[in-house]
N, C-alpha and C positions, 0 to 999 in steps of 0.2 A: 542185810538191810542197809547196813551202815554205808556197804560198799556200792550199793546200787545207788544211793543219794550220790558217793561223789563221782559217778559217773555222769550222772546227766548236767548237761551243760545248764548255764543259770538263768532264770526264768526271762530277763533283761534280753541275753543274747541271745536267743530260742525267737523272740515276737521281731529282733532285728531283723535274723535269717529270711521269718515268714514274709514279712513286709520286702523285703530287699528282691524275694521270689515275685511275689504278688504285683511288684512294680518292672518287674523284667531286668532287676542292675542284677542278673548273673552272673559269672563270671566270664562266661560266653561271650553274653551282650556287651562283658565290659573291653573285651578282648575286639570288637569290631570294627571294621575303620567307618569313621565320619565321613559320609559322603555330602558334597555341596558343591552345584555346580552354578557359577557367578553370573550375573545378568551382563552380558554386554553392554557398554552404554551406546554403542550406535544405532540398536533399537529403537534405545527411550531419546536420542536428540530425534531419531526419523520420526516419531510420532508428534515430538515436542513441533518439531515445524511443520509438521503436516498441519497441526490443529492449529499453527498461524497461518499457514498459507490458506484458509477461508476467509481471510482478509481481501484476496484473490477477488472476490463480489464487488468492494468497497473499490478495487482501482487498479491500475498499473503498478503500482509499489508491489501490492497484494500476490501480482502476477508470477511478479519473479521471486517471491518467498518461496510459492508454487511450486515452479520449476527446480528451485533450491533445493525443497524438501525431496522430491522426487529425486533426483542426482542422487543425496544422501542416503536416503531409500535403499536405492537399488546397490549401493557402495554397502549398505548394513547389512543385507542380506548375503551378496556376497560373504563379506568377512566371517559373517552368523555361520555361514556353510562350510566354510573353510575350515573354520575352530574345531569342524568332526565333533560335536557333543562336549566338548569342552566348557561353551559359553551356553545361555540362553536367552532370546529376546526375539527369533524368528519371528514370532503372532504379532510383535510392537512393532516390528520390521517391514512385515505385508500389509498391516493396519496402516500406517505412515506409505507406502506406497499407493494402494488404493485412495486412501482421501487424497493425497495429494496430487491424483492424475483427476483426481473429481473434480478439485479445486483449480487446476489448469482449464479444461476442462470447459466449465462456470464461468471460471473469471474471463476467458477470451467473451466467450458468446453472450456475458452479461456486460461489455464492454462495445461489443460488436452490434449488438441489439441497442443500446445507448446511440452508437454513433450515428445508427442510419434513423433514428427518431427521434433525436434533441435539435436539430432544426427545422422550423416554425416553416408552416406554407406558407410559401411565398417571398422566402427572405433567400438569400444565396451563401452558400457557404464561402468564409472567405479566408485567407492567412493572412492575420494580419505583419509576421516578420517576413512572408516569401511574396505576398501581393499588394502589399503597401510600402512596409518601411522598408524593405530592400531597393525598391525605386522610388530612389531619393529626389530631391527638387532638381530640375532643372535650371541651370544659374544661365542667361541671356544680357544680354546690354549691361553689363558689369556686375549689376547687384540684383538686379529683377527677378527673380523666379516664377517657374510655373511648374505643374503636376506632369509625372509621365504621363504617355498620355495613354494607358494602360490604366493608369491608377484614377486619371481622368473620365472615364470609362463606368466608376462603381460611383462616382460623385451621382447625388441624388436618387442613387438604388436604395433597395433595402436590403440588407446585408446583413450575416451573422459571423460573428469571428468571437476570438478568445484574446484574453490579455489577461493582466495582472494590475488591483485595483495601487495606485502612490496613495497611499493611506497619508492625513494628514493628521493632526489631532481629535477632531470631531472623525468619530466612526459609524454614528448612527443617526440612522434616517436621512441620509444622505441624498439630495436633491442632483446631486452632479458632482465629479469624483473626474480624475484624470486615468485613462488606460495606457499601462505600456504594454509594450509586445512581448517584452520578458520580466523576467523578476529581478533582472540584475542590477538595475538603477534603482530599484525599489528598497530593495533588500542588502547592496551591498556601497549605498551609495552614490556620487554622481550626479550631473545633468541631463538629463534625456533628450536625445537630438530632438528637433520638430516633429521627424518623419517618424521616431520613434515613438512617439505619444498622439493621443486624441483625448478631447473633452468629453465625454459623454453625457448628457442633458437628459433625465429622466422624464416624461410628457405625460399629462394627465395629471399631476400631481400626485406620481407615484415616489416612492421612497425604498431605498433598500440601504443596509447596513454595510459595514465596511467588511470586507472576507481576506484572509492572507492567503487562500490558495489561490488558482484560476479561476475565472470567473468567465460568462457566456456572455452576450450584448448580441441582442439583433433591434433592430431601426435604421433609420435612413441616415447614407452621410451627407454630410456636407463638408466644405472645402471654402478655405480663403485665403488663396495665398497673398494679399496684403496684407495678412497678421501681423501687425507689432514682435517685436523680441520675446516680449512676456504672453503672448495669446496665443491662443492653438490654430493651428491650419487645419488639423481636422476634426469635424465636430461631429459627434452622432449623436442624431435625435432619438433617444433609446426605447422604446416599446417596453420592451424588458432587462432584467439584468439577471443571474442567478448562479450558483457555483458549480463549475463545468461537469458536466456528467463524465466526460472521457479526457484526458491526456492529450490528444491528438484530433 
């Protein structure tokens, strides 16, 4: 009897053993290699931009995320293929390709659909850097100027074009505001030639606020070339004013 007690192992190490079974750390289990196979990150940047390129809706910016993310895309799947099992993120990879050829996609034809409906019947589409301010006064008997006679032409139409508002200190509820044709005197400083700026005159007693993107104007011009130094030569009578549906 005596010897049979100190046979059996002690009641402590005996519920280890059971539990150590019961939980599968056998020696087998212990003895097996850790398998783990890493996410690639060009997966998760493909999907990261994909899910900005729906920004794609909102604009031209949008567009080229778009296209960005697609590039990527198709560069993550590659590499994804490449790795032979190595890596994993192929699904983040096709995910991030599909939206973002959706989002190309979108973004043109929701740009494209803007462009040919955000001018007003009856007004004319106009540039104002390639059909105004690039034909500049004509200079005659020393100091006298007058209009090309191209840009003579749109005087008293009604007309819509795009600029950018010279915001001054007051932004709001703005009766009349000055357009230029780019942002670059606005934004980075500078005087604005003549030909590069217009007054625009809200009518009706309407009012709109000051915007630092582009902005839309359709109404009628006007033109004085005996403006003073400090007055505008060109004036639009504005119907409306609002911030540009498209780029271009």
């Amino acid at each position: 009897m005596t010897q049979e007690l100190l046979d059996q192992p002690p009641e402590a190490e005996t519920k280890d053993v059971s539990i150590s079974e019961d939980l599968g750390w056998g020696a087998d289990n212990q003895s097996a290699d850790f398998s783990y196979t890493p996410i690639s990150p060009w997966g998760i940047i493909a999907a990261v931009l994909a899910l900005l390129g729906l920004t794609a809706f909102l604009g031209l910016f949008g567009i080229v995320v778009a296209v960005v993310a697609f590039i990527v895309s198709i560069v993550a799947i590659a590499r994804i293929r490449g790795a032979q099992g190595t890596v994993r993120g192929m699904l983040s990879a096709v995910v991030g390709l599909l939206l973002s050829m959706s989002c190309v996609g979108g973004g043109v034809a929701s740009q494209v659909y803007h462009y040919n409906h955000e001018v007003p019947e009856g007004y004319r589409r106009t540039s104002f850097p390639e059909e105004i301010s690039a034909r500049q006064f004509q200079i005659f008997r020393g100091n006298q100027r007058r209009l090309h006679p191209e840009v003579a032409k749109l005087v008293d139409q009604k007309i819509f074009l795009k600029g950018f508002m010279w915001l001054s200190q007051r932004q709001e509820d703005l009766e009349t505001f000055v357009l230029l044709k780019d942002n670059g005197e606005c934004c980075f400083g500078g005087k604005p030639q003549p030909f590069d700026m217009m007054r625009v005159d809200l009518q009706d007693g309407k009012t709109v606020d000051g915007h630092t993107g582009m902005v839309s104007v359709a109404g009628t011009l006007r033109a004085n070339v005996k403006a003073d130094e400090d007055e505008a030569v060109y004036v639009m009578e504005a119907d409306f004013v609002e911030p540009s549906r498209t780029r271009f």
